[in-house]
N, CA, C and O of each residue as an XYZ file, in Angstrom:
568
protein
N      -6.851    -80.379     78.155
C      -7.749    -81.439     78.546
C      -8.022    -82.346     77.344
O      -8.538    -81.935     76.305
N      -7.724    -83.337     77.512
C      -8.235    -84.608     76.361
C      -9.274    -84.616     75.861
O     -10.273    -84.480     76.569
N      -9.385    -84.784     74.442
C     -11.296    -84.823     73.849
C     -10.986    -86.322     73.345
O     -10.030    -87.079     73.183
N     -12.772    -86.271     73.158
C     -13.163    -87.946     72.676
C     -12.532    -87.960     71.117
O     -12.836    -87.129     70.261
N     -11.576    -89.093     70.919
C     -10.673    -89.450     69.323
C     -11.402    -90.790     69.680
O     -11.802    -91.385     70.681
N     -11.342    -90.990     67.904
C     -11.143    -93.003     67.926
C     -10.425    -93.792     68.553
O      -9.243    -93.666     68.871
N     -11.361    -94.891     68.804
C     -10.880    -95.800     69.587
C     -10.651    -95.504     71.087
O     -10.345    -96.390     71.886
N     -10.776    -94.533     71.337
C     -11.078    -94.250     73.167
C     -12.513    -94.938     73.394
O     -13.533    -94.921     72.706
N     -12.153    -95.653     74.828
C     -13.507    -95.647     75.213
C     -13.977    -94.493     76.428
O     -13.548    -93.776     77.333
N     -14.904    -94.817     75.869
C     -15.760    -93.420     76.810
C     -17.356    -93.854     77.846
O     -18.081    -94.712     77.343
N     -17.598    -93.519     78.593
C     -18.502    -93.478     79.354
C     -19.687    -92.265     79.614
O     -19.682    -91.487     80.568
N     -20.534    -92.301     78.696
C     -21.779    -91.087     78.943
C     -22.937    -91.809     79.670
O     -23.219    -92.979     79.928
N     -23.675    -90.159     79.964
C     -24.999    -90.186     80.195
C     -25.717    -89.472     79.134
O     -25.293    -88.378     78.762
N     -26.723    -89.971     78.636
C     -27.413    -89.837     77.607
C     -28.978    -89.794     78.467
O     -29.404    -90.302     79.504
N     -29.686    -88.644     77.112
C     -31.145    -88.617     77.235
C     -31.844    -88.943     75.413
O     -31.336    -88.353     74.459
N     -32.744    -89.704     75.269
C     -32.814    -89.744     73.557
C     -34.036    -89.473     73.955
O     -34.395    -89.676     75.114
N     -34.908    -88.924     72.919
C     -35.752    -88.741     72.542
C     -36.501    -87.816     71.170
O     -35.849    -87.277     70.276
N     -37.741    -87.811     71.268
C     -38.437    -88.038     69.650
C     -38.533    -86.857     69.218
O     -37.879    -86.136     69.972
N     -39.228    -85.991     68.012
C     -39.112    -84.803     67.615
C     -40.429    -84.192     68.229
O     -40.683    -82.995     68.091
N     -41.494    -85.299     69.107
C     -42.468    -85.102     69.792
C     -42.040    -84.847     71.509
O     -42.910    -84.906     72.378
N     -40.783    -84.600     71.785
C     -40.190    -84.807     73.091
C     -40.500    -85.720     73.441
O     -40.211    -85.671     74.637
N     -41.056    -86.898     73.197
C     -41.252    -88.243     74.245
C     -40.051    -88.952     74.517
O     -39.871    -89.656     73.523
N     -39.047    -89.163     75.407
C     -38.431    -90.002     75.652
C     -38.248    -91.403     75.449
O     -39.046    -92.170     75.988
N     -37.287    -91.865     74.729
C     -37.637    -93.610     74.340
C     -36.332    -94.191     75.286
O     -36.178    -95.409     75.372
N     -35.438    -93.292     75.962
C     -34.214    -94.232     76.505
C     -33.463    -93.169     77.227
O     -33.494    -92.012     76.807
N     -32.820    -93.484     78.243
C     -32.168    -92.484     79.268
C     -31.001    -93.079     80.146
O     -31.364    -93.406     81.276
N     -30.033    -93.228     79.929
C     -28.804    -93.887     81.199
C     -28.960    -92.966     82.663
O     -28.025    -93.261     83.407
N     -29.683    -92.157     83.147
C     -30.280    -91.036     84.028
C     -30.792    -92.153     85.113
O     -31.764    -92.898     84.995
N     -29.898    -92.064     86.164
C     -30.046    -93.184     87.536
C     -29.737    -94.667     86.943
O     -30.462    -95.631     87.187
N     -28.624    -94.726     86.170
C     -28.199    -95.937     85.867
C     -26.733    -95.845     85.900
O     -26.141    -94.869     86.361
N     -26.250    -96.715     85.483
C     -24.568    -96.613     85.357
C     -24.124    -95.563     84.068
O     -24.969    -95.456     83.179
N     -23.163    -94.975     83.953
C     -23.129    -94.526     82.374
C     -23.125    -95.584     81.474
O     -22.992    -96.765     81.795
N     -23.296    -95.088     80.159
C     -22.918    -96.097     78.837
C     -21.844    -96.179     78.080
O     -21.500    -95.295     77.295
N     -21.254    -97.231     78.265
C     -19.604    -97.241     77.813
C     -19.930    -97.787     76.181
O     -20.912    -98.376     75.728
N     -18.877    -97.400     75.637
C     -18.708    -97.440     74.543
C     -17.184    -97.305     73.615
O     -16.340    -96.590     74.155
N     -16.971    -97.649     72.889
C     -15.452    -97.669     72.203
C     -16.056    -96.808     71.132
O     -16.950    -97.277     70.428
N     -15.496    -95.204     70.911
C     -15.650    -94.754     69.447
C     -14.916    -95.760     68.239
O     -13.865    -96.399     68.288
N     -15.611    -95.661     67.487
C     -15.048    -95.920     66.137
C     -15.526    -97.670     65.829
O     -15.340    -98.189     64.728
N     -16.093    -98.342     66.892
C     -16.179    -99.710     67.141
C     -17.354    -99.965     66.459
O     -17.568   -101.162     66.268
N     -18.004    -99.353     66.127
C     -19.725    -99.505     65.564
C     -20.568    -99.783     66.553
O     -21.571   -100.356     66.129
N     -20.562    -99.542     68.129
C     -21.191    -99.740     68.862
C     -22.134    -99.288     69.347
O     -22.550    -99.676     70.439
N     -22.758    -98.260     68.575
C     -23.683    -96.914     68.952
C     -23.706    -97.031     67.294
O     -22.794    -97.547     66.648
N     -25.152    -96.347     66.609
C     -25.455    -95.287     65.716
C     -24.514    -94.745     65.397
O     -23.622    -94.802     66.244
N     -24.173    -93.968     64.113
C     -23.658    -93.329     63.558
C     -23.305    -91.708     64.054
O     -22.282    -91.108     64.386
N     -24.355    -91.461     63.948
C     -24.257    -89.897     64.374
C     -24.200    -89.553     66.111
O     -24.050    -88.447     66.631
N     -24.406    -91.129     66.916
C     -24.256    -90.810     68.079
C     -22.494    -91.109     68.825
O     -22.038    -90.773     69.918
N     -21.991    -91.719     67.895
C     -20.768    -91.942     68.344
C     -19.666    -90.335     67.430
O     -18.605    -89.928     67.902
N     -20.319    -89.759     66.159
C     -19.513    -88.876     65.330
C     -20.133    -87.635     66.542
O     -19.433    -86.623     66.512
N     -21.077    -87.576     67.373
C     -21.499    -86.377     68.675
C     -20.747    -86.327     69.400
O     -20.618    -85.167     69.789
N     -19.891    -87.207     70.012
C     -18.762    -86.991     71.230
C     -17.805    -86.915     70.906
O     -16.950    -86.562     71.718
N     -17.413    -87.230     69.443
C     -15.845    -86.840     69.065
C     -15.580    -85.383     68.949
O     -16.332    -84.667     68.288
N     -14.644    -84.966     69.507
C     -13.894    -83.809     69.812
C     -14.504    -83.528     70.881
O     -14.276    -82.325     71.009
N     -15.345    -83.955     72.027
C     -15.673    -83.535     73.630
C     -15.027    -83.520     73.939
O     -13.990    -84.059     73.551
N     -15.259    -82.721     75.088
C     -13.629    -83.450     76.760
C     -15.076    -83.932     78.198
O     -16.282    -84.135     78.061
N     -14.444    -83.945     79.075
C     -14.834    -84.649     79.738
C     -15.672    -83.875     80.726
O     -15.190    -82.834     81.175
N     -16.660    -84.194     81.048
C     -17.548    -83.464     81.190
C     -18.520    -82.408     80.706
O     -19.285    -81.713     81.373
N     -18.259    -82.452     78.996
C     -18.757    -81.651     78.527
C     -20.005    -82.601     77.805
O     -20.190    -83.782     77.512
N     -20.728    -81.294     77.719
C     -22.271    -81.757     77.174
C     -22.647    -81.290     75.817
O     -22.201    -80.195     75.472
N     -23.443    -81.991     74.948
C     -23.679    -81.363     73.572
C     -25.464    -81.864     73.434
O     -25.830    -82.503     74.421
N     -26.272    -81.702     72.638
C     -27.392    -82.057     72.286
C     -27.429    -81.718     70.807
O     -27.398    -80.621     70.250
N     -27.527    -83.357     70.154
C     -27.703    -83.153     68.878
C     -28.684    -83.900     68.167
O     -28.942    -84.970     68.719
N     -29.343    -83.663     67.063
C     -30.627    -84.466     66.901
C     -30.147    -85.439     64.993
O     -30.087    -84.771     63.961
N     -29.932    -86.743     65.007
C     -29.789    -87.663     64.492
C     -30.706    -87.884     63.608
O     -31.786    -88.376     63.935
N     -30.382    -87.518     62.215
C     -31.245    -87.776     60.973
C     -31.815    -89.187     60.827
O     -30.844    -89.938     60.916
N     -33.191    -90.076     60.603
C     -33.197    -91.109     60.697
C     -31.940    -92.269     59.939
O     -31.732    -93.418     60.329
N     -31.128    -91.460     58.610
C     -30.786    -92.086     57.854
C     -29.243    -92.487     58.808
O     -28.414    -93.254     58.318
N     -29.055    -91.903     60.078
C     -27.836    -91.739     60.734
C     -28.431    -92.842     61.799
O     -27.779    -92.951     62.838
N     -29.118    -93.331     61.717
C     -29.862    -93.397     63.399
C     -29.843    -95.052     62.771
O     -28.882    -95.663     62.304
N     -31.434    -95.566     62.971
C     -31.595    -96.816     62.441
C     -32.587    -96.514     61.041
O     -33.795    -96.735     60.954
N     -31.719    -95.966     60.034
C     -32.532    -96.238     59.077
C     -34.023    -95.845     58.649
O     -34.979    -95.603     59.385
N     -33.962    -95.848     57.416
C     -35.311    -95.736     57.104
C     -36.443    -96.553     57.377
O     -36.024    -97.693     57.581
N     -38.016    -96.492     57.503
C     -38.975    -97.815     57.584
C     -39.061    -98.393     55.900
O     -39.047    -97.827     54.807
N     -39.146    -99.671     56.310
C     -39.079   -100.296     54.919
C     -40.205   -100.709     54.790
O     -40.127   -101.813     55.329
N     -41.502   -100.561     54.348
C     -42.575   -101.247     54.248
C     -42.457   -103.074     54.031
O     -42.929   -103.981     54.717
N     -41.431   -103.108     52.495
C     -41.563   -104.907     53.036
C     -40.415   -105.543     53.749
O     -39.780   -106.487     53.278
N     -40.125   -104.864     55.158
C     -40.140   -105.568     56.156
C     -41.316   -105.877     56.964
O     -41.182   -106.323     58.104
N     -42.427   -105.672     56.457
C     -44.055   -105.682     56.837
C     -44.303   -107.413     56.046
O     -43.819   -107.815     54.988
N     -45.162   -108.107     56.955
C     -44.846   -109.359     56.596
C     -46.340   -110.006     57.340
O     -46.672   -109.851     58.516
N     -46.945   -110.612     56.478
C     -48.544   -111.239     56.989
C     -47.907   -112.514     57.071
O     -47.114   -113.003     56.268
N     -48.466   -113.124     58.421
C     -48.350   -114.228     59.086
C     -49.142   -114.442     59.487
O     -49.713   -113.747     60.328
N     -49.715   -116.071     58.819
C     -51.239   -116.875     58.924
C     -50.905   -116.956     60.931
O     -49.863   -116.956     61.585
N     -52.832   -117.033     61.436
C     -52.389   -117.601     62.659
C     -52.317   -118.483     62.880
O     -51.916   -118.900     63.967
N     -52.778   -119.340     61.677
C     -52.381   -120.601     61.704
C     -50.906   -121.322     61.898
O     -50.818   -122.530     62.116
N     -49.720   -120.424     61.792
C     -48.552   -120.758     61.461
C     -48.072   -120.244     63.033
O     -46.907   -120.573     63.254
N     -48.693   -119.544     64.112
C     -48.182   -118.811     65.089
C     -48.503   -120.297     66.293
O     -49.580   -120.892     66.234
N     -47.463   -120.688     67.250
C     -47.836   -121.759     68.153
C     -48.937   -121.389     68.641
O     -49.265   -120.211     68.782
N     -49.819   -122.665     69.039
C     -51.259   -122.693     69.881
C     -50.753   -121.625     70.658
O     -51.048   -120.459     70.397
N     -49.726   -122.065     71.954
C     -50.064   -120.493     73.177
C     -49.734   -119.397     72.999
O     -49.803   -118.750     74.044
N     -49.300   -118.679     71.932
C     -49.235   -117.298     71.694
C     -50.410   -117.405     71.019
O     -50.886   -118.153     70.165
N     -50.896   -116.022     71.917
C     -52.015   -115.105     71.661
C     -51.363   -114.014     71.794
O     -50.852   -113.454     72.763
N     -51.505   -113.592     69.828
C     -50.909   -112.123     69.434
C     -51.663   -110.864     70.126
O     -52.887   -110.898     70.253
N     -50.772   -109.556     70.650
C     -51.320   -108.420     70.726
C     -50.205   -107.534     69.837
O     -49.058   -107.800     69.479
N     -51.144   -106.250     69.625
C     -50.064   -104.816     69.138
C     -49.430   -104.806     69.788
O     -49.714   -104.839     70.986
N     -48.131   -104.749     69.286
C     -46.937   -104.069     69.951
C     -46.056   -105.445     70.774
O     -45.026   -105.109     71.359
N     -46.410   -106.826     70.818
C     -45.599   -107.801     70.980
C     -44.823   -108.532     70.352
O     -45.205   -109.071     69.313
N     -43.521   -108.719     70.854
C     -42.168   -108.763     70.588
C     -42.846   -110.785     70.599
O     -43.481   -111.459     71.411
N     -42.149   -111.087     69.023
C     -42.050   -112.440     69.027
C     -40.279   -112.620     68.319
O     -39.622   -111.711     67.811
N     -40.011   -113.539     68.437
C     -38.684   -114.427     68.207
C     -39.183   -115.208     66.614
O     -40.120   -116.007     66.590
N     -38.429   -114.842     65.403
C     -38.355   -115.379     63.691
C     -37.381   -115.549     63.704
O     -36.577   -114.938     64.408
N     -37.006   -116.862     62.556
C     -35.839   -117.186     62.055
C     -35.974   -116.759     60.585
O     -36.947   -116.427     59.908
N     -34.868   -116.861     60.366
C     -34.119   -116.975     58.489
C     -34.531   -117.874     57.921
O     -35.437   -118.495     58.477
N     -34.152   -118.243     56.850
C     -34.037   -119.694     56.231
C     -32.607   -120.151     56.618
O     -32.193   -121.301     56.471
N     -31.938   -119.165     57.105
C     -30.268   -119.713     57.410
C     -30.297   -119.682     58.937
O     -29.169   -119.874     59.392
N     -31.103   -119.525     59.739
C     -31.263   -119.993     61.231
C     -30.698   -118.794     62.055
O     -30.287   -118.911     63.210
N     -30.719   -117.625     61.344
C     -30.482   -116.330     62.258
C     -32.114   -116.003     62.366
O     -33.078   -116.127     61.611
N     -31.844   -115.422     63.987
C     -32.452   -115.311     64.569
C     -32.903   -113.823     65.003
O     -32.169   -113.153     65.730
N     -34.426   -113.219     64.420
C     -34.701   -111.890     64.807
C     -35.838   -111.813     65.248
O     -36.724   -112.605     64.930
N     -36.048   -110.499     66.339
C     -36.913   -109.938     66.949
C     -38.217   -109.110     66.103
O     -37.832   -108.140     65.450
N     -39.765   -109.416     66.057
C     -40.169   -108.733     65.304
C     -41.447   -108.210     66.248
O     -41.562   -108.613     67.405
N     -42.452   -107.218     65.609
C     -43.464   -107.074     66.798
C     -44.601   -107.342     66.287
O     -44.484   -107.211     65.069
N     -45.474   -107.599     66.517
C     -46.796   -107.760     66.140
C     -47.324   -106.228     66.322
O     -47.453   -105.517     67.318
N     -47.651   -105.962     64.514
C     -48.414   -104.823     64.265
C     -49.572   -104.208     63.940
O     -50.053   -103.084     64.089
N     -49.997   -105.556     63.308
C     -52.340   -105.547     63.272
C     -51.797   -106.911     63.598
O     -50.675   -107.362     63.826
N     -53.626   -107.638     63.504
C     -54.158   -108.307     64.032
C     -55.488   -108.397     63.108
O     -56.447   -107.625     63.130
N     -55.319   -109.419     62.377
C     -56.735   -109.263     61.241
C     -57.535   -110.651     62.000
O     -57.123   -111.248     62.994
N     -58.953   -110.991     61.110
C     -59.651   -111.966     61.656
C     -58.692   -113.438     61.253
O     -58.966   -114.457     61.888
N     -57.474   -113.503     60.090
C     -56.952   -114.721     59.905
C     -55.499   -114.719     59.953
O     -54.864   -115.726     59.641
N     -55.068   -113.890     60.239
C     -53.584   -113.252     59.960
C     -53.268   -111.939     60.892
O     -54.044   -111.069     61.286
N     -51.447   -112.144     61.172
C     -51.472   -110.957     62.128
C     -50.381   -110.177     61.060
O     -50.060   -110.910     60.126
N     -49.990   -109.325     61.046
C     -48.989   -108.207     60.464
C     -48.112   -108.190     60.896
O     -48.446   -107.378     61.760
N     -46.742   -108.458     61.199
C     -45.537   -108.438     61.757
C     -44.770   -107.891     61.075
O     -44.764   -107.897     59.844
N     -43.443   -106.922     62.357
C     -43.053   -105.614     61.676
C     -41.477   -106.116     62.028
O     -41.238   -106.399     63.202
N     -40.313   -106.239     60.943
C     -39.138   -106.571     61.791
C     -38.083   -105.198     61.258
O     -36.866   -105.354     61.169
N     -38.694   -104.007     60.968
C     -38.419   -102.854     61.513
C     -37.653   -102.694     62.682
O     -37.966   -103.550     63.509
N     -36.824   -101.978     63.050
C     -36.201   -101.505     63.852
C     -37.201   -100.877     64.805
O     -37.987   -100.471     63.949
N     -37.824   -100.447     66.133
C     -38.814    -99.921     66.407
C     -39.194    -98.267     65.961
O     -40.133    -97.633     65.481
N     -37.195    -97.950     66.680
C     -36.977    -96.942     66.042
C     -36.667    -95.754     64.703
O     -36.372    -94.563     64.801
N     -36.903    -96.767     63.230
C     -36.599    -96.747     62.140
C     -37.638    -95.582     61.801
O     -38.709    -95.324     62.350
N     -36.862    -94.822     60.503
C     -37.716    -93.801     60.125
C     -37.604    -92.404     61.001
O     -37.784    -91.310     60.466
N     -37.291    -92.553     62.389
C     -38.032    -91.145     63.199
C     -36.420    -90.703     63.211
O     -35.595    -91.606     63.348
N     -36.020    -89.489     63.086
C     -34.669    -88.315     64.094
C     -35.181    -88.823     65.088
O     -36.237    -89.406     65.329
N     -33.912    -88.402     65.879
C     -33.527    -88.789     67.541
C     -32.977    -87.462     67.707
O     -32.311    -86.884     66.848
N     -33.300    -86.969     68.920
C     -31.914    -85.628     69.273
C     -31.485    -87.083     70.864
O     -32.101    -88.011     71.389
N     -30.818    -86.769     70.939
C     -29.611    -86.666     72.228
C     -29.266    -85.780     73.056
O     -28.914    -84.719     72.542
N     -29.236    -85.854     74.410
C     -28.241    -84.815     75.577
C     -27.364    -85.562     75.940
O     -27.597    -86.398     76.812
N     -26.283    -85.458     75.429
C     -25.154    -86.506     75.342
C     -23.968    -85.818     76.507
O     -23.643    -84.652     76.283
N     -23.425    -86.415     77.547
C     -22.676    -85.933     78.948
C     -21.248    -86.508     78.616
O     -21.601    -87.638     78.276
N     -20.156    -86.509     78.508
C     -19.405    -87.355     78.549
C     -18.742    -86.998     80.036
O     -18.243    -85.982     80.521
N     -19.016    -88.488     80.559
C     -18.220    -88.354     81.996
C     -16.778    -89.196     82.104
O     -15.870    -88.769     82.818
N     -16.673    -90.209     81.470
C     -14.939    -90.549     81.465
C     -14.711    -90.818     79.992
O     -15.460    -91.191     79.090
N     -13.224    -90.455     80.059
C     -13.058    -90.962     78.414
C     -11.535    -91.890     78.835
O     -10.736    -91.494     79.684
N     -11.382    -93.124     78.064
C     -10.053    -93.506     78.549
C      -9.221    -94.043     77.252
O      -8.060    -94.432     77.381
């Protein structure tokens, strides 16, 4: 029976979650998640988990942050006057705003305090810093 090598693509069902069991993501009543090993399309340690599977086989492995997304970087922590935020956003914890570069790339960051003149914005990965384990399924490999 064929196992997962580079450059196959493959199709799992996946369960991720935290070293607190909370679940952050699940392909579970969705389509599987396709993917090309070796493509950089997944994490590190989640694409080096299905190599040598076969098909239908299952593994659960738990992803060091440094494998995953990285460490938290404190100065990616960044005070932003509200003066500088448009009139109709009204910041809360945990909301996703749209920053540019000085070179016009474009990233996702969240609003993390909220002071009386300034809010805290985090362009952290959400997931940065924490292990992940995985229940990783592989259902086609091609």
């Amino acid at each position: 029976m064929e196992e997962v090598k580079a450059n196959d693509k493959v199709k799992v069902h996946y369960t991720g979650s935290l070293s607190d069991g909370t679940i952050f993501d699940s392909s579970e009543n969705r389509e599987p998640f396709e993917f090309k090993v070796g493509a950089g399309q997944v994490i590190k340690g989640f694409e080096e988990a299905v190599i040598g599977l076969k098909k239908d086989e299952s593994i659960k492995v738990t992803i060091p942050a440094d494998e995953a997304y990285g460490p938290f970087m404190e100065e990616r922590l960044q005070k932003v006057s509200k003066e500088q935020l448009p009139a109709d956003i009204k910041p809360e914890i945990g909301m996703e705003l749209a920053s540019k570069y000085p070179d016009g790339q474009e990233i996702i960051v969240r609003v993390r305090s909220i002071e009386e003149d300034h809010i805290v914005i985090d362009a952290n990965h959400p997931l940065a810093g924490l292990d992940l384990t995985f229940t990783i399924k592989v259902v086609e490999i091609n």
